[in-house]
PDB file as gemmi writes it, atoms N, CA and C in Angstrom:
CRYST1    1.000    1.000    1.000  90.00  90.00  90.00 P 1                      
ATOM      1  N   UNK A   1       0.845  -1.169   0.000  1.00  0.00           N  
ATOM      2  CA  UNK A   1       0.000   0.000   0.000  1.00  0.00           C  
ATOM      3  C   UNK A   1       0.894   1.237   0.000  1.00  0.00           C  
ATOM      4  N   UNK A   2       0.661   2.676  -0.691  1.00  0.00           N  
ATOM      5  CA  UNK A   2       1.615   3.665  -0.670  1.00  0.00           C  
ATOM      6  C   UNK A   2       0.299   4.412  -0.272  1.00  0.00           C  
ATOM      7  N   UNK A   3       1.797   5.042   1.136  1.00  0.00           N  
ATOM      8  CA  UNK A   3       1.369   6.225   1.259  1.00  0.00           C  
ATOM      9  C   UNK A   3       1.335   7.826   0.811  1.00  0.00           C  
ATOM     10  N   UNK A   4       0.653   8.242   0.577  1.00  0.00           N  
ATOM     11  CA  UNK A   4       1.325   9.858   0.571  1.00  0.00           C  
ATOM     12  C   UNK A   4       1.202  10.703   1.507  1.00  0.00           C  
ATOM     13  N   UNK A   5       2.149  11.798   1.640  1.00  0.00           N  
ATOM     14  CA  UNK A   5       2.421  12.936   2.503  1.00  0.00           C  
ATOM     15  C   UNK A   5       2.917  13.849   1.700  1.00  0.00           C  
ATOM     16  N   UNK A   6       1.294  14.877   1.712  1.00  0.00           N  
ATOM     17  CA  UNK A   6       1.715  16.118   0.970  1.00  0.00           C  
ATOM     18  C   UNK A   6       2.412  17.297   2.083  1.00  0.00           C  
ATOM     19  N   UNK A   7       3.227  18.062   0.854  1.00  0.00           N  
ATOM     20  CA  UNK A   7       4.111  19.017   1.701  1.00  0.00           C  
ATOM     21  C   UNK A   7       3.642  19.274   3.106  1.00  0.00           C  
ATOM     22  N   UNK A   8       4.115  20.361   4.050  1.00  0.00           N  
ATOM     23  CA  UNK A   8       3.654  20.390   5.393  1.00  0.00           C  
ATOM     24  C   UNK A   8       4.364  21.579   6.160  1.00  0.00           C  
ATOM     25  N   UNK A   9       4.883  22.584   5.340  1.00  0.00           N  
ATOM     26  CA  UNK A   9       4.996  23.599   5.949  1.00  0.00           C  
ATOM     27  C   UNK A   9       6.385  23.573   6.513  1.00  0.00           C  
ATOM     28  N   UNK A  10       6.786  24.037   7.553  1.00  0.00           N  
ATOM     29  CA  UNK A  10       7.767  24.337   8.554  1.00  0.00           C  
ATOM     30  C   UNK A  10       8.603  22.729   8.585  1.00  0.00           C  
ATOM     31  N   UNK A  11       7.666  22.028   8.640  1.00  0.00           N  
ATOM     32  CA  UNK A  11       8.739  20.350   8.985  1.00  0.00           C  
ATOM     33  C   UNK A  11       9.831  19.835   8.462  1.00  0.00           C  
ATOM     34  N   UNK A  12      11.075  19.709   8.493  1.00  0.00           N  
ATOM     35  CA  UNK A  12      12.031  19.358   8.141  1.00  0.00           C  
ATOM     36  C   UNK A  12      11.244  18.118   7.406  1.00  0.00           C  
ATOM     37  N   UNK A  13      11.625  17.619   5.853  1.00  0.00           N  
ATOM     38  CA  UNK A  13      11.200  16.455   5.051  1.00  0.00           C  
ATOM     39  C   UNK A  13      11.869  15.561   5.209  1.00  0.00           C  
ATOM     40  N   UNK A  14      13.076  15.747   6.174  1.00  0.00           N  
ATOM     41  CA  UNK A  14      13.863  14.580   6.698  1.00  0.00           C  
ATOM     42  C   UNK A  14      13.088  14.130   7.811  1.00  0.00           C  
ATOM     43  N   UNK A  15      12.513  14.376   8.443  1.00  0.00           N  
ATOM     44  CA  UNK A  15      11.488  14.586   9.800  1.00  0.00           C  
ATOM     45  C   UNK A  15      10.279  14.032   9.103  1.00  0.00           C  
ATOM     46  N   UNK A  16       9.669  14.404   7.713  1.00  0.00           N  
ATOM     47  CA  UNK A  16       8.116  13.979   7.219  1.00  0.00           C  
ATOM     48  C   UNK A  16       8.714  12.397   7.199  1.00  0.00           C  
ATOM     49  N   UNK A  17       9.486  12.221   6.565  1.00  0.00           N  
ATOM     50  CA  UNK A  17      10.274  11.123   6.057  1.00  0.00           C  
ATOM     51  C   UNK A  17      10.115   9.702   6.902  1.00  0.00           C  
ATOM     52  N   UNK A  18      10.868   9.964   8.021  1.00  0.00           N  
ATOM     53  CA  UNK A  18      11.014   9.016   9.303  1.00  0.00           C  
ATOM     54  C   UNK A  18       9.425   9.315   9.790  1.00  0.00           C  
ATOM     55  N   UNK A  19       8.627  10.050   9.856  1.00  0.00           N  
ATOM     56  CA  UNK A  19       7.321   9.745  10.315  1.00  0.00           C  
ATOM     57  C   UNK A  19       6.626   9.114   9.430  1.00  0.00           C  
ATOM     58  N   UNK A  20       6.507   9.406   8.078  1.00  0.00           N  
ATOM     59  CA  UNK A  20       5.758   8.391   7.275  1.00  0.00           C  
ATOM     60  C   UNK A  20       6.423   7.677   6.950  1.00  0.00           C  
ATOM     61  N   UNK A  21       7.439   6.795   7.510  1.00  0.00           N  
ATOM     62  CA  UNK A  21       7.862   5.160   7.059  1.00  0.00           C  
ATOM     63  C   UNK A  21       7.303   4.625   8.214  1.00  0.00           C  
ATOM     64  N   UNK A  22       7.376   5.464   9.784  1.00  0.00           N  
ATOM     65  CA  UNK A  22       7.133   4.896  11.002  1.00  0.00           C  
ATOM     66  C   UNK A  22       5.649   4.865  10.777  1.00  0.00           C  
ATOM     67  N   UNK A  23       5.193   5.879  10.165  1.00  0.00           N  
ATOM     68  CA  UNK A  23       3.281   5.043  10.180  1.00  0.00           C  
ATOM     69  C   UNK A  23       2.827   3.931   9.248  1.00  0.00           C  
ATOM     70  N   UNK A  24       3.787   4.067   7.811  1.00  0.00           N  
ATOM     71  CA  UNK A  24       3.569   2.917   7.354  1.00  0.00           C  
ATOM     72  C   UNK A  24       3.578   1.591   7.760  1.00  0.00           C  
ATOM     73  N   UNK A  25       4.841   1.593   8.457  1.00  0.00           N  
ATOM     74  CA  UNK A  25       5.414   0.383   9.121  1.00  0.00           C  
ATOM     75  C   UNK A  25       4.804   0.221  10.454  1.00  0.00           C  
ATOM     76  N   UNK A  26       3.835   0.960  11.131  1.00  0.00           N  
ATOM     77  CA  UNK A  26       3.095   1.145  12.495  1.00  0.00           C  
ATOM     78  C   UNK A  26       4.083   1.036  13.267  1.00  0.00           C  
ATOM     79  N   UNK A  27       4.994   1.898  13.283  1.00  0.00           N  
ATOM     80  CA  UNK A  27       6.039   1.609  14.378  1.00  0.00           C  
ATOM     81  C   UNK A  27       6.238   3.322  14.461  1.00  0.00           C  
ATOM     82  N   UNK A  28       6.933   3.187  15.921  1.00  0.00           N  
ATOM     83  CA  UNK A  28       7.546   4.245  16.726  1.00  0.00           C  
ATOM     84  C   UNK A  28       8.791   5.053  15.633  1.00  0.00           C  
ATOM     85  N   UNK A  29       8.803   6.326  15.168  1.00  0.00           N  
ATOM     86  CA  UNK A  29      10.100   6.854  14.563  1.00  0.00           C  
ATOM     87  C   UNK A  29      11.349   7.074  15.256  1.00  0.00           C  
ATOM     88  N   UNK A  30      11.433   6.682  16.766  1.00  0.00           N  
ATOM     89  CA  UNK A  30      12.851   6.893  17.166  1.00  0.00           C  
ATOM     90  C   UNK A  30      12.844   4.901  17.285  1.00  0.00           C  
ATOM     91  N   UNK A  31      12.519   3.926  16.646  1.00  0.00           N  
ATOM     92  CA  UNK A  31      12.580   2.690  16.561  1.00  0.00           C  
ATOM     93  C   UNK A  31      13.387   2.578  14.677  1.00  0.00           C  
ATOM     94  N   UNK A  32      12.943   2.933  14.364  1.00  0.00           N  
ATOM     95  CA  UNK A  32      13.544   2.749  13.343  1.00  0.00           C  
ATOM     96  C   UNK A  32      14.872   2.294  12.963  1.00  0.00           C  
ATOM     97  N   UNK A  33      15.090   1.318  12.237  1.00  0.00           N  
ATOM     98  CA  UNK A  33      16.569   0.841  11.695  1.00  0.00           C  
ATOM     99  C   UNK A  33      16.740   1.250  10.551  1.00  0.00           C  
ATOM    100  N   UNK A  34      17.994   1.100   9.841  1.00  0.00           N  
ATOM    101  CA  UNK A  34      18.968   2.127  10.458  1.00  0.00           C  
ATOM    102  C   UNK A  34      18.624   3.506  10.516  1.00  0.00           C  
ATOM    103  N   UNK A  35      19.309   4.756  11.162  1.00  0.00           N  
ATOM    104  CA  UNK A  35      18.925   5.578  10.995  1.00  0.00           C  
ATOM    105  C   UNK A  35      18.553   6.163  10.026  1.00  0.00           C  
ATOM    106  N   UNK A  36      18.411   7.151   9.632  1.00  0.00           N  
ATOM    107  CA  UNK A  36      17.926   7.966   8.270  1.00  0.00           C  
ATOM    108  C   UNK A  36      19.460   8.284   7.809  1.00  0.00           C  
ATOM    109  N   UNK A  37      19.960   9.253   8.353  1.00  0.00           N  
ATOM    110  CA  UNK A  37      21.567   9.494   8.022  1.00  0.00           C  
ATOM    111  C   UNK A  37      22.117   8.703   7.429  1.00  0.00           C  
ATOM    112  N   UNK A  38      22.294   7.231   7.719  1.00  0.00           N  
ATOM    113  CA  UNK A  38      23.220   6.291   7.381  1.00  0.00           C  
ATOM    114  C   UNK A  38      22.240   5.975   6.085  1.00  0.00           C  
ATOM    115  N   UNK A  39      21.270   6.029   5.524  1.00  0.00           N  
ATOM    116  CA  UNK A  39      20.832   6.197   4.631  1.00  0.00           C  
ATOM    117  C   UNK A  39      21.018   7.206   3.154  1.00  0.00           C  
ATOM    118  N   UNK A  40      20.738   8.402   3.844  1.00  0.00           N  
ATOM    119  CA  UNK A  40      21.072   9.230   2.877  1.00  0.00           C  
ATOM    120  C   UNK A  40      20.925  10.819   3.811  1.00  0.00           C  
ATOM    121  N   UNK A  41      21.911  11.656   3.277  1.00  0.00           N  
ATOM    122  CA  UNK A  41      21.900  13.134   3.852  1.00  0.00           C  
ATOM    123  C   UNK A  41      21.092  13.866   4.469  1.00  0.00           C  
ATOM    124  N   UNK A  42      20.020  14.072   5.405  1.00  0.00           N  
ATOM    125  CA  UNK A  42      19.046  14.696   5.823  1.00  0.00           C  
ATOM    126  C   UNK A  42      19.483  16.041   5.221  1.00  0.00           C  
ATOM    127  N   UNK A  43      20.575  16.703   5.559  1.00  0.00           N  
ATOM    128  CA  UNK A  43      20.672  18.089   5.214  1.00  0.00           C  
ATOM    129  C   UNK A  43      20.388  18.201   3.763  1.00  0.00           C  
ATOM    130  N   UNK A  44      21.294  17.607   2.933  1.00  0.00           N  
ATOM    131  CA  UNK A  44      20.765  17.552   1.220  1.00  0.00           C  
ATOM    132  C   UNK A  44      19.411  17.692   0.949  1.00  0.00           C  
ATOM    133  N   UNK A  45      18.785  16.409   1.980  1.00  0.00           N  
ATOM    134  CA  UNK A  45      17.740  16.174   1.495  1.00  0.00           C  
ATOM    135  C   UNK A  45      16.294  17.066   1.496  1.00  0.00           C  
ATOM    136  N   UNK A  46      16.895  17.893   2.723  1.00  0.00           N  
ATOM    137  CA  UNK A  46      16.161  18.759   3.221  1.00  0.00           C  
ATOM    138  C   UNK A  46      16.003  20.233   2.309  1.00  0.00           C  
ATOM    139  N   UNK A  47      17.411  20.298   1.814  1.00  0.00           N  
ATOM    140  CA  UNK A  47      17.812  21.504   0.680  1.00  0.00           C  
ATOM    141  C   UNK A  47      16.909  21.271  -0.500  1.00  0.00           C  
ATOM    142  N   UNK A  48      17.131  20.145  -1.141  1.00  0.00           N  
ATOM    143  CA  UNK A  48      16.488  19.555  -2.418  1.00  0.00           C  
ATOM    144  C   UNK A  48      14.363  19.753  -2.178  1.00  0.00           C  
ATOM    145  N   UNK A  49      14.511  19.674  -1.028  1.00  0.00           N  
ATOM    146  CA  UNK A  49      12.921  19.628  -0.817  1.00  0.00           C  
ATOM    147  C   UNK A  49      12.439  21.550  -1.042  1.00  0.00           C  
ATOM    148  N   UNK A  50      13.542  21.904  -0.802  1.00  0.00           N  
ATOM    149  CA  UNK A  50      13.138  23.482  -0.349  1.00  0.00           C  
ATOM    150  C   UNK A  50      13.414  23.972  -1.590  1.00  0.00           C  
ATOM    151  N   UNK A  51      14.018  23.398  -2.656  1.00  0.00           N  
ATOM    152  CA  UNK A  51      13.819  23.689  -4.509  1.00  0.00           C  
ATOM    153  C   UNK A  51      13.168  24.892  -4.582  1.00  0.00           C  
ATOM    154  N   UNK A  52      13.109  26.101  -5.550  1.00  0.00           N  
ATOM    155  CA  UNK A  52      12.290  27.078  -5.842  1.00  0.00           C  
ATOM    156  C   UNK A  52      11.488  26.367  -6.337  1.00  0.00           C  
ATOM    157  N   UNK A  53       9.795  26.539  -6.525  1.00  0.00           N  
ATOM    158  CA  UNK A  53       8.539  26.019  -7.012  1.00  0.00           C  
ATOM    159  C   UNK A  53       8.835  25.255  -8.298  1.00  0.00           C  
ATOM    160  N   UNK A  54       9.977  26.544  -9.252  1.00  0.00           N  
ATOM    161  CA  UNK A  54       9.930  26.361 -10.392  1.00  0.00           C  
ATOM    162  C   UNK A  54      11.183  25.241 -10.863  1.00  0.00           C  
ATOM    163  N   UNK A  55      11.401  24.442  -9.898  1.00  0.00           N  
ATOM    164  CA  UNK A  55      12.347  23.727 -10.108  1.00  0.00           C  
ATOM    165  C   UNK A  55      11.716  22.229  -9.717  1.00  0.00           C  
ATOM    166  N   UNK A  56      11.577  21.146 -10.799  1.00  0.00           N  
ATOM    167  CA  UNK A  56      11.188  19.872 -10.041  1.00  0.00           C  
ATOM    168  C   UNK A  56      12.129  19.091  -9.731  1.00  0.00           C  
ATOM    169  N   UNK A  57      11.488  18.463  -8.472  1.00  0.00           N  
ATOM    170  CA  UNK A  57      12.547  17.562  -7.535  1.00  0.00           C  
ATOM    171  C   UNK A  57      11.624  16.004  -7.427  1.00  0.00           C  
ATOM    172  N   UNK A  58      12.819  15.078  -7.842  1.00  0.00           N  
ATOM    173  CA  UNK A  58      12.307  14.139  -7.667  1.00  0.00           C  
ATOM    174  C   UNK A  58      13.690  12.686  -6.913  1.00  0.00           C  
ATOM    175  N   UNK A  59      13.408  12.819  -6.174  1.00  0.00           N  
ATOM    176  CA  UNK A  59      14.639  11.806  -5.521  1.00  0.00           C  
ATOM    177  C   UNK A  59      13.906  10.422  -4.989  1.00  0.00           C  
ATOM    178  N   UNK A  60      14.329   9.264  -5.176  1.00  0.00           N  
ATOM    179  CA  UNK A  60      13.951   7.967  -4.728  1.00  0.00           C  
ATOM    180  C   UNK A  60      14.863   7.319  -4.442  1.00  0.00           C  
ATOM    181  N   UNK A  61      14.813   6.241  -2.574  1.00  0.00           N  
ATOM    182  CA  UNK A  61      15.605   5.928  -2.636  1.00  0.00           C  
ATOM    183  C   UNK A  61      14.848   4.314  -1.027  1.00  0.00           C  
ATOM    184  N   UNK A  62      15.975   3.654  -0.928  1.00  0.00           N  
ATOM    185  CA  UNK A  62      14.983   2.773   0.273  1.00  0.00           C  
ATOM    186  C   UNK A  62      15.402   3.366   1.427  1.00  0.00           C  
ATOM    187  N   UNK A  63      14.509   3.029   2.378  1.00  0.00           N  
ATOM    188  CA  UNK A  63      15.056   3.349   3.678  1.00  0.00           C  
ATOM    189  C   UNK A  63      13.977   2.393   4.943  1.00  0.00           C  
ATOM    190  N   UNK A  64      14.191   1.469   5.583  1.00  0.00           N  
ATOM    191  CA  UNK A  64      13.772   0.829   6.714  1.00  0.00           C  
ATOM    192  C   UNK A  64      12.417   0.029   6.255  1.00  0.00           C  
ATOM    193  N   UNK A  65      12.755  -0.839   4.865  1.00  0.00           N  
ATOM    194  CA  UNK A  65      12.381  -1.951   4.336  1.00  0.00           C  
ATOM    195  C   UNK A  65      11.074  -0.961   3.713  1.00  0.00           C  
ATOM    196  N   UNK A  66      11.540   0.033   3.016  1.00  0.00           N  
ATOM    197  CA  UNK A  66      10.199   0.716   2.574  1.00  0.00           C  
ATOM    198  C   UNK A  66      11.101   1.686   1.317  1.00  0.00           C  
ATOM    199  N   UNK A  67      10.360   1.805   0.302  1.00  0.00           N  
ATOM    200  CA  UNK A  67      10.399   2.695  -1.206  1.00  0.00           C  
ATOM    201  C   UNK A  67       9.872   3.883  -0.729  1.00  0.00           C  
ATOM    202  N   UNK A  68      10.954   4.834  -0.763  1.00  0.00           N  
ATOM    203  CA  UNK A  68      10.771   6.198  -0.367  1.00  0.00           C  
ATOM    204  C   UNK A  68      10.519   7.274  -1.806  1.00  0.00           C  
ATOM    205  N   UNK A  69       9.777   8.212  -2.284  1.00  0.00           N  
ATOM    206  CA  UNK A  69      10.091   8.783  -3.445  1.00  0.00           C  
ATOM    207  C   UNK A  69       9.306  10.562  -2.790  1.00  0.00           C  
ATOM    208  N   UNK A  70      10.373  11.379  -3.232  1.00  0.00           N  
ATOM    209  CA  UNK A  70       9.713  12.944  -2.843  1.00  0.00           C  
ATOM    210  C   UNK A  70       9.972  13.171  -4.198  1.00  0.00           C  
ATOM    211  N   UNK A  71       8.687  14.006  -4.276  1.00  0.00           N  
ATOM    212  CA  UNK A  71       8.675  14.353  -5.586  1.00  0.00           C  
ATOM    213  C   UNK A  71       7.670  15.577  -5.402  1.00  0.00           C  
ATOM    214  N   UNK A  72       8.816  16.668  -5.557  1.00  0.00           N  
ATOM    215  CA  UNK A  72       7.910  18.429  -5.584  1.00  0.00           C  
ATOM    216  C   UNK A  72       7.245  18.327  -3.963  1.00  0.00           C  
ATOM    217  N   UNK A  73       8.255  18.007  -3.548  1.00  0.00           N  
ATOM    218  CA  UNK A  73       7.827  18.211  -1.348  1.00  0.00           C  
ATOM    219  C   UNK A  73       6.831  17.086  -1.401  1.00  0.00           C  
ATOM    220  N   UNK A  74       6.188  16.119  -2.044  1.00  0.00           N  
ATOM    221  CA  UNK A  74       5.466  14.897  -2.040  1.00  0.00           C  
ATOM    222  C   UNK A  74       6.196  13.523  -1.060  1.00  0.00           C  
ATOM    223  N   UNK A  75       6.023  13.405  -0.192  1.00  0.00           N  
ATOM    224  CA  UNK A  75       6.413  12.410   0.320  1.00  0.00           C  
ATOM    225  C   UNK A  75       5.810  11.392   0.242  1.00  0.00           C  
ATOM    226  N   UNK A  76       6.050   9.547  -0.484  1.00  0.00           N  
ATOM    227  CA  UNK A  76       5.249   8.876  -0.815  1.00  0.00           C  
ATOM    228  C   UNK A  76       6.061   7.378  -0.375  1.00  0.00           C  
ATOM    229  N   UNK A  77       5.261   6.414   0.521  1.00  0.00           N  
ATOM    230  CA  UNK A  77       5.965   5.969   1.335  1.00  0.00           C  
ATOM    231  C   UNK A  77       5.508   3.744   0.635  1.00  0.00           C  
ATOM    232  N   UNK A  78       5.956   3.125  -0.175  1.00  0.00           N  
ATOM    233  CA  UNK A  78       5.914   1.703  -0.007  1.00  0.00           C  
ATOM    234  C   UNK A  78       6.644   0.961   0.576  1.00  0.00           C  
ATOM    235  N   UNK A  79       5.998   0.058   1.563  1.00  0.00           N  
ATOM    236  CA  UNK A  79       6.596  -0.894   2.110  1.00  0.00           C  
ATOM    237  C   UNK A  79       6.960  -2.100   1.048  1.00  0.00           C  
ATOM    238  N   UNK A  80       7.844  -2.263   1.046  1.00  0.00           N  
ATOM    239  CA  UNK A  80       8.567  -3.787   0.723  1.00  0.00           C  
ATOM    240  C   UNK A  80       8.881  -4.329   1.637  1.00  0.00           C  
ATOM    241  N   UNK A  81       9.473  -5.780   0.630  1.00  0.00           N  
ATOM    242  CA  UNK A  81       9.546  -7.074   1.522  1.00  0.00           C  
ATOM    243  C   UNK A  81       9.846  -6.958   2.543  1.00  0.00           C  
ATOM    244  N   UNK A  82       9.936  -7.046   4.161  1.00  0.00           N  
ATOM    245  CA  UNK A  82      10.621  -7.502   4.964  1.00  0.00           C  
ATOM    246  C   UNK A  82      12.201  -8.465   5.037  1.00  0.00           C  
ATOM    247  N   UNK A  83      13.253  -7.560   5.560  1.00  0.00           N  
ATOM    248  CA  UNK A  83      14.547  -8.190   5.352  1.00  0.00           C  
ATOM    249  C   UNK A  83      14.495  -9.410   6.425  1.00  0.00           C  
ATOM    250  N   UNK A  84      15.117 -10.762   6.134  1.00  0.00           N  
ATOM    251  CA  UNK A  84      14.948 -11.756   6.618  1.00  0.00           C  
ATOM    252  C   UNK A  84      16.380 -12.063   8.235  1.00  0.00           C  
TER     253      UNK A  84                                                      
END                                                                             
């Protein structure tokens, strides 16, 4: 099932990020494996989200057994397989 999370104002999208994998996954966001960091740049990622309007952003990548994709401050969250 994918979720989406449209933009949200003030929230760091490194922050939307780890909350919508943790609701996908019904779990706690300071539970999460591995961190987000060891994943990919929060700061980058956070820059790339803040794009002028007129610029599209589209980055995809995994993070805590789930298909992550922002696209234009869109946060959109699939779970995959479970790692064994």
């Amino acid at each position: 099932m994918n979720k989406h999370h449209p933009p949200r104002g003030a929230q760091p999208t490194s922050l939307r990020i780890v909350e919508a994998v943790a609701d996908a996954l019904d779990s706690d966001p300071s539970t999460l494996k591995p961190p987000l960091a060891t994943v990919v740049d929060p700061d980058a990622l956070d820059s790339l989200a803040d794009s002028p309007p007129e610029c599209s952003v589209e980055v995809t990548f995994t993070y805590a057994n789930c298909l992550i994709s922002l696209t234009d401050g869109t946060v959109e969250v699939q779970p995959t397989e479970a790692a064994d």
